[in-house]
N, C-alpha and C positions, 0 to 999 in steps of 0.2 A: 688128106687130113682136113677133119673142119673142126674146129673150135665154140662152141657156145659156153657164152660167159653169162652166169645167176648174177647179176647188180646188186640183188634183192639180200644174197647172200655176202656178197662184197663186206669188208671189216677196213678196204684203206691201208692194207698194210705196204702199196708199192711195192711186195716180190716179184709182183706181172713186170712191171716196167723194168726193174732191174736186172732180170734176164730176159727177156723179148721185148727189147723199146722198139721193136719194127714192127711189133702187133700188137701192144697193149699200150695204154695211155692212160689217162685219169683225170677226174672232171676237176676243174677249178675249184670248183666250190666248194667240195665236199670229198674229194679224191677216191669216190668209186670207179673201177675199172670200167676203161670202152676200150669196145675192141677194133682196130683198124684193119683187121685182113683176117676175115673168118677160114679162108680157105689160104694159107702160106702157102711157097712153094720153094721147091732149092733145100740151102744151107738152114733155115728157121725152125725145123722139127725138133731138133736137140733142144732148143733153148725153150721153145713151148712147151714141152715135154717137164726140162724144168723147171718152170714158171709154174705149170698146173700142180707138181709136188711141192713147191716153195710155198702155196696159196695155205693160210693157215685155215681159210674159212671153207677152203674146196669148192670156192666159185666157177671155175677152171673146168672143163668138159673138154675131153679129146674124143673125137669120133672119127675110125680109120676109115 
């Protein structure tokens, strides 16, 4: 699984972090999406999975 996040696309709503806080985080300043593990591995697929549906903006990209 790898993961690419749109910033550009990012709206700040914290769904990323609320289901994957072991791969998604959010800037200080402006709380657009970073992503801390493009490639998870293990138990993290689920919760990425729905983090990228929770995303209202569809910043979120799953690539198997």
């Amino acid at each position: 699984m790898k993961i690419v996040v749109d910033q550009d696309k990012c709206v700040s709503s914290g769904q990323c972090v609320l289901n994957a806080a072991d791969v998604f985080d959010q800037r200080d300043e402006d709380g657009v999406v970073v992503l801390l593990d493009a490639n998870p591995v293990g138990g993290h697929a689920e919760s990425v999975r729905k983090a990228a549906a929770a995303c209202p903006a569809l910043a979120i990209r799953i690539e198997e």
